[in-house]
Legacy VTK file of the C-alpha trace (Angstrom):
# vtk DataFile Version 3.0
C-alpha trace
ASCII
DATASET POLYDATA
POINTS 577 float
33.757 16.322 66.015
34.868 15.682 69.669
33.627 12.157 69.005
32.241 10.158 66.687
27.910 10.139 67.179
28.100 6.257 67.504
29.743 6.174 70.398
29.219 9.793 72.100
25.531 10.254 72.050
23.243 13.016 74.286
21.468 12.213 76.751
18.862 13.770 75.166
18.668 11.422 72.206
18.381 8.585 74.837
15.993 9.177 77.338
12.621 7.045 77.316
10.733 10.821 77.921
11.511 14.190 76.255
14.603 15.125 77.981
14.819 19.105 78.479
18.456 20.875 77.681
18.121 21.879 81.217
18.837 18.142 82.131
20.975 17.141 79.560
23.659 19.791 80.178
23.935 17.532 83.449
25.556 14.543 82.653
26.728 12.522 78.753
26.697 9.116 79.224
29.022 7.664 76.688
27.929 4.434 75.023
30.613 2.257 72.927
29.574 0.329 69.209
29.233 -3.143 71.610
26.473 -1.491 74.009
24.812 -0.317 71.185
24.495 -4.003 69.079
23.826 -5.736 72.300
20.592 -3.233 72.659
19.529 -4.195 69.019
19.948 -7.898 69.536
17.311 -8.187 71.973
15.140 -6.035 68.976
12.210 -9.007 67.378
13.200 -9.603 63.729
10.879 -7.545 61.093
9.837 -3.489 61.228
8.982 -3.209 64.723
6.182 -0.149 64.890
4.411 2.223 67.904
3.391 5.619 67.957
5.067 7.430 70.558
5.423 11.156 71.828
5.560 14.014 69.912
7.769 15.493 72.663
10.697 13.702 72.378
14.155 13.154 70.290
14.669 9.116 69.452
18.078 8.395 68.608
18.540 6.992 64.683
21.329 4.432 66.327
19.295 3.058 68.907
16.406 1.255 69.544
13.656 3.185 71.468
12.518 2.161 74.828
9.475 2.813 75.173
5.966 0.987 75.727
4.253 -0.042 72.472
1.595 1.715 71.744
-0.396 0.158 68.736
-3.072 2.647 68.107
-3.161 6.703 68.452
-6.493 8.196 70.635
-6.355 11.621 70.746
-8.692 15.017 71.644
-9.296 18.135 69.502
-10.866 20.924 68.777
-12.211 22.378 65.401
-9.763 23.876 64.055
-6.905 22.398 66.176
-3.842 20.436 64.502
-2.558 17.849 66.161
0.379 15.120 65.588
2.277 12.153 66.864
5.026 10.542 65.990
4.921 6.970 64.543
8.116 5.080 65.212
9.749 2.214 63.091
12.797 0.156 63.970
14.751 -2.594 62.225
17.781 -5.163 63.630
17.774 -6.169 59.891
17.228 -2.866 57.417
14.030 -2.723 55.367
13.688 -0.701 51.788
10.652 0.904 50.228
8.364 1.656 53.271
5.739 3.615 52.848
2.500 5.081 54.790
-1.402 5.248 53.492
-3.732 7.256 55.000
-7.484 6.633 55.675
-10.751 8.980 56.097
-11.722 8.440 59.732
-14.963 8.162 60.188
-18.012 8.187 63.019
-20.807 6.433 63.975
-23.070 8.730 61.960
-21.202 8.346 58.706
-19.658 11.743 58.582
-15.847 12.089 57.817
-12.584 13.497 59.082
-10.945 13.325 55.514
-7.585 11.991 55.100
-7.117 15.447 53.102
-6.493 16.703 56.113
-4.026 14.227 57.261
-0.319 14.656 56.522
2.772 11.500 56.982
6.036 12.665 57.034
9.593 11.095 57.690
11.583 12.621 60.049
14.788 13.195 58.694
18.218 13.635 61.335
20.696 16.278 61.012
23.722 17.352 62.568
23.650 19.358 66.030
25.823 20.068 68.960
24.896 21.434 72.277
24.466 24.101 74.357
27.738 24.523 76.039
29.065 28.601 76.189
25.751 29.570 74.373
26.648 33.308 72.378
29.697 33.147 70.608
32.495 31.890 67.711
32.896 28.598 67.872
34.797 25.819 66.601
32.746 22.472 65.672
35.545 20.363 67.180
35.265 22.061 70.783
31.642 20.611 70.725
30.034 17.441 71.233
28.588 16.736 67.816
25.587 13.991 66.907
22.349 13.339 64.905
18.807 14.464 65.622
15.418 14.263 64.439
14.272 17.470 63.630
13.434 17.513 59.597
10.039 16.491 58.355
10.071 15.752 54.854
6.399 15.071 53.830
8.110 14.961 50.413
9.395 11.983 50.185
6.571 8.593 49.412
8.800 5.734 50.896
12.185 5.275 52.534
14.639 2.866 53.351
15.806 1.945 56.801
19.057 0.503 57.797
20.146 -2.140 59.874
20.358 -1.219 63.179
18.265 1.932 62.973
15.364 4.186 63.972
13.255 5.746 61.406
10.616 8.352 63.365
7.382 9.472 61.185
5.132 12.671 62.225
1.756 12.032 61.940
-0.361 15.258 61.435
-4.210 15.902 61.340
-5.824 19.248 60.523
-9.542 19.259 61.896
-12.017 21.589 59.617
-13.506 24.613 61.830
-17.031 22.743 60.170
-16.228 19.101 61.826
-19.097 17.610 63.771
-18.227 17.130 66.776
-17.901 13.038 67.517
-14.980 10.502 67.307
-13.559 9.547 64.318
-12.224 6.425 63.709
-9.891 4.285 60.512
-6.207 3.475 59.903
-3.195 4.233 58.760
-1.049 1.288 57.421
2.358 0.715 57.165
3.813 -0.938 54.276
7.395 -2.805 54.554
8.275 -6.544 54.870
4.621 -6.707 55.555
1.499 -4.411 56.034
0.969 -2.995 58.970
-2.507 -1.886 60.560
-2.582 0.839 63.545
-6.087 2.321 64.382
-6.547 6.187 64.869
-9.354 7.909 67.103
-9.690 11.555 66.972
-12.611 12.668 69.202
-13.219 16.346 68.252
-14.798 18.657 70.565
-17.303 20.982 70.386
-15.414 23.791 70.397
-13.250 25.854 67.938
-9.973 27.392 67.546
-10.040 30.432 65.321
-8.191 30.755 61.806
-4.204 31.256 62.721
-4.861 34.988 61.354
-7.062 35.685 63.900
-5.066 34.028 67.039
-4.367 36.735 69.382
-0.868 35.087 69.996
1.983 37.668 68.468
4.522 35.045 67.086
7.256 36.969 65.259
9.794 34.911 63.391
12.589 37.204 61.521
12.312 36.307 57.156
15.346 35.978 55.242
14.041 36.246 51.693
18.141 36.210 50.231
18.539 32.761 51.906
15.615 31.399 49.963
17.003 32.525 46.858
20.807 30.792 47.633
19.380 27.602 48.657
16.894 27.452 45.450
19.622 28.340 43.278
17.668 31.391 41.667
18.252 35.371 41.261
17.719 37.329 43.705
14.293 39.413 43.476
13.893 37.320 40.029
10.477 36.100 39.325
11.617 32.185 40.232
12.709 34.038 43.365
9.350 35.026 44.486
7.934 32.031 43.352
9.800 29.706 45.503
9.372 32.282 48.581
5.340 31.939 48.369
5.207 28.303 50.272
7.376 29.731 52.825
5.912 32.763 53.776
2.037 30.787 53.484
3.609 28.515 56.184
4.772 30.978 58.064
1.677 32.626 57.912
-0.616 29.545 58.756
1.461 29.882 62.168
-0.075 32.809 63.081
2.645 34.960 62.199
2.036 38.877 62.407
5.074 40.840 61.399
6.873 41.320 57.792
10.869 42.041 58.721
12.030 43.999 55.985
15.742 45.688 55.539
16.018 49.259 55.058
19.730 49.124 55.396
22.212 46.907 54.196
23.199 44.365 56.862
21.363 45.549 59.190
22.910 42.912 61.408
26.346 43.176 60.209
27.008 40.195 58.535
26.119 37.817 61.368
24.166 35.258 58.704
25.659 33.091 56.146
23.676 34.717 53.809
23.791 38.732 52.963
21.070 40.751 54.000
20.187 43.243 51.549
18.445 46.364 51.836
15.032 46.769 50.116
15.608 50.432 49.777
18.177 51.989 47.315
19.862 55.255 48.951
21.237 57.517 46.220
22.791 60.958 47.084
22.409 63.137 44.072
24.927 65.056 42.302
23.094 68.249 43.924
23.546 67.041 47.113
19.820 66.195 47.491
18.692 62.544 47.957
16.435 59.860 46.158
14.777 56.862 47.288
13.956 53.974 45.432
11.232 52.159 47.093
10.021 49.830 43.934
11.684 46.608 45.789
10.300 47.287 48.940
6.429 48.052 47.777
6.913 44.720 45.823
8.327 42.719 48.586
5.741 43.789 51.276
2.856 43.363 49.121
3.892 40.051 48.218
4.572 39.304 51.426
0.981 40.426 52.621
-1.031 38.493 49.631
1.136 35.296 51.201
-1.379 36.104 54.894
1.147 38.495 56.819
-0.785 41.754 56.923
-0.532 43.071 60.655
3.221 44.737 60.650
6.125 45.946 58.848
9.107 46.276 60.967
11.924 47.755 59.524
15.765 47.332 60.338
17.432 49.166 60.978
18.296 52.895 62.037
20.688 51.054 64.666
22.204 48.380 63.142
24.887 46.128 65.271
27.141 48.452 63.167
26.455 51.929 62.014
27.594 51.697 58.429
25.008 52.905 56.448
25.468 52.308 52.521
24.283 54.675 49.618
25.226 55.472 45.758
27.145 58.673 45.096
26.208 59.967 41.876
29.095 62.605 41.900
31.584 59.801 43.010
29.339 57.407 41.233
30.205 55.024 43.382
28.906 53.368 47.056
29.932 55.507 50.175
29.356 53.900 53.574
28.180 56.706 55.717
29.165 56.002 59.767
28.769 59.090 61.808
27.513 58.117 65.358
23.903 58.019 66.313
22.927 61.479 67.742
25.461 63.087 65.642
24.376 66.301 63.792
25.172 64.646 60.871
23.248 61.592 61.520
20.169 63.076 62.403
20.369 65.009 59.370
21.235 61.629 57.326
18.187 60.016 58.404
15.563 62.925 58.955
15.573 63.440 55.386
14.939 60.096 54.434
12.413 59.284 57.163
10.520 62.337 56.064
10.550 60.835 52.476
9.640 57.636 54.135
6.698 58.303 55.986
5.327 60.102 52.781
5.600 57.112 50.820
3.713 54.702 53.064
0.797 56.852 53.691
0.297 57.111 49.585
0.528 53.226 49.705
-1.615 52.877 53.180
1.001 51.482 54.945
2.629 54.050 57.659
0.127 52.809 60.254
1.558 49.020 60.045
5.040 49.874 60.047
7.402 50.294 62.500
10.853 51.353 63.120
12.121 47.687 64.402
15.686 47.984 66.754
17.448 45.059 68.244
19.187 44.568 71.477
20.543 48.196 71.165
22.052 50.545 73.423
19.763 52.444 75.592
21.527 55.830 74.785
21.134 55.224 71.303
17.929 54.052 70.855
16.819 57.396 73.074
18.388 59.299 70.531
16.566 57.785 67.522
13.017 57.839 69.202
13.545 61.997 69.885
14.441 61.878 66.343
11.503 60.045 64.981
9.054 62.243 67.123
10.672 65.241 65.718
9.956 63.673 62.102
6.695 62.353 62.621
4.663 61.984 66.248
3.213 59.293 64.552
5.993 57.301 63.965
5.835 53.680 65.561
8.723 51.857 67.538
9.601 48.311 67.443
12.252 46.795 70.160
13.479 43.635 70.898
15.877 43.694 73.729
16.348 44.880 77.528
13.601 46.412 79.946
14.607 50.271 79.678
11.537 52.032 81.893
12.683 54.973 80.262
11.813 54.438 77.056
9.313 52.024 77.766
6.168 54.451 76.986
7.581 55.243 73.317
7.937 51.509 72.021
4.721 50.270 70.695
5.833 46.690 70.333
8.570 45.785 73.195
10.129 42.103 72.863
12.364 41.817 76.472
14.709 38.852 76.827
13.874 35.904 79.314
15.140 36.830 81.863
13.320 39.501 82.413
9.653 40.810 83.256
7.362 43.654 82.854
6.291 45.180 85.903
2.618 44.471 86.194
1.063 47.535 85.977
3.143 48.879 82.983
2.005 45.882 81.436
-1.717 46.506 82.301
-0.754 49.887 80.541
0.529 48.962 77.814
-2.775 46.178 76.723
-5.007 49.964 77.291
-2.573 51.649 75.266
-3.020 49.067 72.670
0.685 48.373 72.726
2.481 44.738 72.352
4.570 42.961 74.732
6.525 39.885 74.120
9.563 38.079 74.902
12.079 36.555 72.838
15.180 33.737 72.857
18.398 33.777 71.618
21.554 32.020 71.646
21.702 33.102 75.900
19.253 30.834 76.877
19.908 26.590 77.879
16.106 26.498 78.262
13.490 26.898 76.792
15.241 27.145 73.287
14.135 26.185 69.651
17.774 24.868 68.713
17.721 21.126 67.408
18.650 19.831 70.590
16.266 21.730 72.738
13.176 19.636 73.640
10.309 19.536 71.355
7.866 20.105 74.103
9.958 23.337 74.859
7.992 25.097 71.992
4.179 23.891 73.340
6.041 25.072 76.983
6.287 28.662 75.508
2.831 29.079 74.870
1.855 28.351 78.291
4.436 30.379 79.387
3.339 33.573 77.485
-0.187 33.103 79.098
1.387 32.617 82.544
3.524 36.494 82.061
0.103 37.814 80.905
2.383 38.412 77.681
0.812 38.573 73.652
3.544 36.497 72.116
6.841 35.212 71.565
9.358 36.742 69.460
12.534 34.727 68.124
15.194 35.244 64.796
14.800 33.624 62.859
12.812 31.776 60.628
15.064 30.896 57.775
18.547 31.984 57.956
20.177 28.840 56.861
23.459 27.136 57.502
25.836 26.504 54.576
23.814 23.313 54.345
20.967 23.329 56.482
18.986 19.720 55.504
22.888 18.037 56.789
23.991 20.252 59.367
22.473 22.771 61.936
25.627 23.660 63.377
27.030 27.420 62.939
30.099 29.178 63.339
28.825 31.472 66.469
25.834 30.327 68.017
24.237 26.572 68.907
22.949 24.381 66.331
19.615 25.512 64.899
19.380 29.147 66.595
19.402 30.437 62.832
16.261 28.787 61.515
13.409 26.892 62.419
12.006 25.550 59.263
13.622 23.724 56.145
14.725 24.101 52.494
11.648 23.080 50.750
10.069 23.895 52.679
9.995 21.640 55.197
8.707 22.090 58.213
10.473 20.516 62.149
9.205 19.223 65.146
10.594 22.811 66.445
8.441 24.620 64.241
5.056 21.955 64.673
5.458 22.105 68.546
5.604 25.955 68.454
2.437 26.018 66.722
1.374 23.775 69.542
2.062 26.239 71.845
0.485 29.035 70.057
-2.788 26.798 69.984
-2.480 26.216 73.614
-2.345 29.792 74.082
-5.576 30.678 72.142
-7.378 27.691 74.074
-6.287 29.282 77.504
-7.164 33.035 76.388
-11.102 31.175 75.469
-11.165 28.915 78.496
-10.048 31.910 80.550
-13.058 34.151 79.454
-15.495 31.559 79.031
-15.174 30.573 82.946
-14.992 34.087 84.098
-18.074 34.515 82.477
-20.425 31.406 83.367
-18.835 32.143 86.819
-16.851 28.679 86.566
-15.036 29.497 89.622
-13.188 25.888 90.176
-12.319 25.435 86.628
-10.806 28.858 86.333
-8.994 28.522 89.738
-7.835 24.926 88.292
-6.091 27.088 84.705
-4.716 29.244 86.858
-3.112 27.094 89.279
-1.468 25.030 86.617
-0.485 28.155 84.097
1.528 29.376 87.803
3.862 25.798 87.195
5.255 27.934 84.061
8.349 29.469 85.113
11.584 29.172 83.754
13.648 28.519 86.642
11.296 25.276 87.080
13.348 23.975 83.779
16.494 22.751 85.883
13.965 20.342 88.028
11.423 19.310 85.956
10.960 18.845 81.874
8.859 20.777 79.652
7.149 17.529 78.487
7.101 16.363 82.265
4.712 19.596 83.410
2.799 19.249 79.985
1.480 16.144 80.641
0.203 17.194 83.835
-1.958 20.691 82.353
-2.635 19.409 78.881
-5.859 17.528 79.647
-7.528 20.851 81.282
-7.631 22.409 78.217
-9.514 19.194 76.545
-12.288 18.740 78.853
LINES 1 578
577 0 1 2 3 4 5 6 7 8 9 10 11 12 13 14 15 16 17 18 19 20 21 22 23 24 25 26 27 28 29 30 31 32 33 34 35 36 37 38 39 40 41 42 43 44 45 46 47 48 49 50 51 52 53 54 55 56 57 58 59 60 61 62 63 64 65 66 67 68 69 70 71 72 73 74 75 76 77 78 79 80 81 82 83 84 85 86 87 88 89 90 91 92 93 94 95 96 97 98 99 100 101 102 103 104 105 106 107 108 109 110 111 112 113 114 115 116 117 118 119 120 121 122 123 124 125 126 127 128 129 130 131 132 133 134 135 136 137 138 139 140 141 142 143 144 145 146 147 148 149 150 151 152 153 154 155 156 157 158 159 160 161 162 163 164 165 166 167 168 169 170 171 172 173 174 175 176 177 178 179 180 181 182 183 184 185 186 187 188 189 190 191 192 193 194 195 196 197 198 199 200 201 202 203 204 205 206 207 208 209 210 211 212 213 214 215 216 217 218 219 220 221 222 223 224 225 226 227 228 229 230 231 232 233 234 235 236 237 238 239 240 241 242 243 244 245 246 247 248 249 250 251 252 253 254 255 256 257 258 259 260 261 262 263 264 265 266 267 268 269 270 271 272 273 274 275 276 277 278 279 280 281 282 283 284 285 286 287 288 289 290 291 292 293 294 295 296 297 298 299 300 301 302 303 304 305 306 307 308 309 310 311 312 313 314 315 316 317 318 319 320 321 322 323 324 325 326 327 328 329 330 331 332 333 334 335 336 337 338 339 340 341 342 343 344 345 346 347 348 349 350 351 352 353 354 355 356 357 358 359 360 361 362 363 364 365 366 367 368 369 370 371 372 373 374 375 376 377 378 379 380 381 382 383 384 385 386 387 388 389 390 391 392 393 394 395 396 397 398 399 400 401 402 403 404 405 406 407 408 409 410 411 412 413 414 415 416 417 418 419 420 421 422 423 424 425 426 427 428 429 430 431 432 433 434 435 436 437 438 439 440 441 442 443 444 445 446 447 448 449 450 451 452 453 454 455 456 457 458 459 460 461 462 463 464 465 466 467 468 469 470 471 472 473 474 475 476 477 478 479 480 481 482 483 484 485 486 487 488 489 490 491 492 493 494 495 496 497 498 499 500 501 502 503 504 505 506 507 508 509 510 511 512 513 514 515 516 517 518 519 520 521 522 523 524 525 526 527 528 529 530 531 532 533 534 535 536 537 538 539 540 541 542 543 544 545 546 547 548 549 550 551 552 553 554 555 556 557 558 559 560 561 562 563 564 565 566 567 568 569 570 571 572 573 574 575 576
């Protein structure tokens, strides 16, 4: 590291408010070991506790200023999750604390049980910054400290340091069958005492529907060899799929639509710490002909689909980020790695065979009408040749993209992700929603702001949402969900891109305040799309003039001025009234 985190710490980890990477790229205050004691010895003696906001990074080596805020009052609908964060500090270390939860409860009697309640300790990890963005680079070339990002609901009690910061996320699940009222109880803190902190929920009568039926398209890239490494088991082994189930439930209970599933070895040439193998064995026969063995892959995706991921099957990749494509000789009996250029005679006559087969296969299993031939950040002459190719095969073949706005291809891809920077035009957007086609966006490693690495703000992810509603837009598209670091609960840092751009969630799994504020967002999203229709149609003219106004604040040149969490606070409350 550049420097060590005591003394070189981000001015995002320091900031009272959630401090955007747009703002923190600005200026790094350095603060020395005698700054830092000096803060703590004006810290009372004891656990000092307050919840605080959700949207922002508290350093572990510093003590948080911020005003205390005893008890949590917070708005939601049925079927809403929401969270805080609880913080505790320490000038003199503390061991075994721990956190019960209560049923709240309302005037009437009935109860918000603490079933539905979850505590977990936010854990730090190691990030860097933004810096270059895209690209190899060396861990030394980059400022290098701790943040909170991991919450390990795991764990019943910690112990905390002198001199430190230990943050807790508070999360509450209300029922879709809640009365509407305000619930009331407790949740107390056990350390060198016991600590009391009241909780109000008032839940509103209205409802968010079941993450499965939210109309917001979030698409995070799987990784199913990762989970295997990390767990220590066979790949494809029965302990294999057993340990993926929690993770793909999660993902699902996001509202996550789309299976990714590997067709091709590598399809992204070795870019991941872990390999990405293909769920598809090629074998070229000793007659020349060609056999495909899709056992794996029917197993995979069903699994996949009993887990709560049913809408899509994207498939990677007929243009990988290199064209190797491996199969088994039987007359060499041995693997060949087959890399004719794309458009070649002999690479439409490699793949037409096998998409033939292909599209066969998944309308005997049901499937061809959920899956789609998936392409990423590709070459416009390339993917052109592949789509005239897979109308040749089959008219009905569908096209995923993620990448650049090409208007002439547009028409052909039935679920087009474009980068940030960019926009649809209006009306090819109005198009595409009577078409029936999808239209996203997506971040990568390009982007400062908003981001999901573990130095971006929290309240980037909640931004998103309202950002997607703002473009008229389904969803938000972003790789990936899991593919892990050499050791991802120590260190988010990789060799090529900033700090957390490879995953979102933890080995576990655990989930982050990345992944919780995304949700967020995607709740936000489905509350605008209601609000939006329910105004237009009781003729609520100022209310819906009021959404619209504030969704227009949502653009992502506003970033450099003004925080995520700082134009969040303003809009939030319209979607509670």
């Amino acid at each position: 590291m550049k420097h060590l985190f005591f003394i070189c710490l981000s001015l995002f980890y320091l900031n009272v408010g959630a401090q955007d990477a747009s703002l923190a790229l600005q200026k790094k205050p350095l603060l020395n070991k005698q700054i830092i004691d000096s803060e703590w010895a004006k810290v009372p003696n004891g656990l000092n506790v307050s919840f605080a906001s959700s949207n922002t990074h508290f350093a572990r080596e510093l003590p948080p200023k911020l005003d205390l805020e005893k008890s949590w009052t917070a708005k939601a609908w049925k079927g809403e999750k929401i969270h805080t964060q609880l913080l505790i500090w320490t000038n003199k270390g503390s061991k075994d604390i721990s956190l019960t939860l209560s049923d709240l409860k309302d005037k009437q009697g009935n109860l918000l049980k603490k079933e539905n309640m979850t505590v977990g300790f936010i854990e730090y990890v190691m990030t860097d910054e933004f810096k270059d963005g895209c690209g190899h680079r060396k861990a030394a070339d980059f400022d290098s400290s701790y943040v909170a990002d991991m919450i390990d609901t795991k764990t019943p009690s910690v112990s905390i340091e002198k001199n430190n910061t230990k943050p807790v996320w508070l999360s509450i699940k209300v029922p879709a069958n809640t009365i509407p009222g305000s619930y009331k109880g407790i949740i107390k803190i056990k350390g060198d005492k016991e600590y009391t902190l009241p909780i109000t929920v008032q839940v509103l009568d209205r409802t968010l529907p079941d993450p499965k039926k939210w109309q917001y398209d979030l698409d995070l890239w799987q990784h199913p060899a990762a989970i295997a490494r990390v767990h220590n088991v066979p790949l494809w082994s029965d302990a294999h799929y057993s340990r993926m189930k929690e993770y793909y439930e999660m993902l699902a209970n996001a509202g996550q639509k789309t299976i990714t599933a590997s067709i091709v070895e590598e399809p992204w040439g070795h870019q991941t710490y872990d390999d990405y193998p293909t769920l598809i064995k090629w074998t070229k026969k000793k007659d020349g002909s060609w056999k495909y063995d899709y056992s794996l892959f029917d197993k995979y995706i069903a699994f996949v689909m009993d887990c709560g991921i049913t809408e899509r099957i994207s498939c990677y990749s007929m243009v990988p980020w290199k064209i190797a494509f491996t199969y088994y000789d039987e007359a060499s009996q041995k693997e060949i790695v087959f890399k004719d250029a794309i458009g070649t005679p002999a690479y439409n006559a490699f793949w037409k065979t096998m998409l033939v087969d292909f599209a066969q296969h998944l309308k005997q299993k049901g499937w061809f009408s959920k899956t789609y031939i998936a392409m990423d950040e590709r070459p416009m002459a390339a993917m052109q040749a592949v789509i005239k190719l897979l109308k040749e095969t089959d008219k009905d073949w569908k096209i995923a993209l993620a990448g650049d706005y090409h208007p002439e291809i547009e028409q052909d891809i039935d679920v087009y992700s474009i980068a940030s920077r960019l926009d649809f035009p209006s009306d090819i957007l109005e198009k595409r929603k009577q078409k029936g086609q999808t239209s996203t966006w997506y971040t990568c490693c390009t982007e400062p702001y908003p981001n999901g690495f573990t130095f971006s703000s929290p309240a980037e992810g909640v931004w998103m949402g309202w950002y997607t509603a703002n473009k008229n837009l389904d969803g938000y598209l972003r790789w990936a969900y899991n593919s892990w670091t050499k050791n991802p609960i120590a260190d988010s840092r990789f060799t090529t891109w900033p700090a957390g751009d490879t995953y979102m969630v933890y080995p576990g799994p655990l989930s982050s305040m990345r992944f919780e504020k995304l949700i967020e967002g995607a709740q936000d999203f489905e509350k605008i799309r209601y609000l939006k229709s329910l105004y237009t149609k009781n003729k609520q003219t100022q209310q819906l003039n009021e959404l619209n106004k504030a969704l227009e604040t949502f653009e992502i040149k506003s970033l450099a001025k003004t925080t995520a969490d700082e134009t969040l606070r303003k809009v939030k409350p319209l979607l509670n009234q």
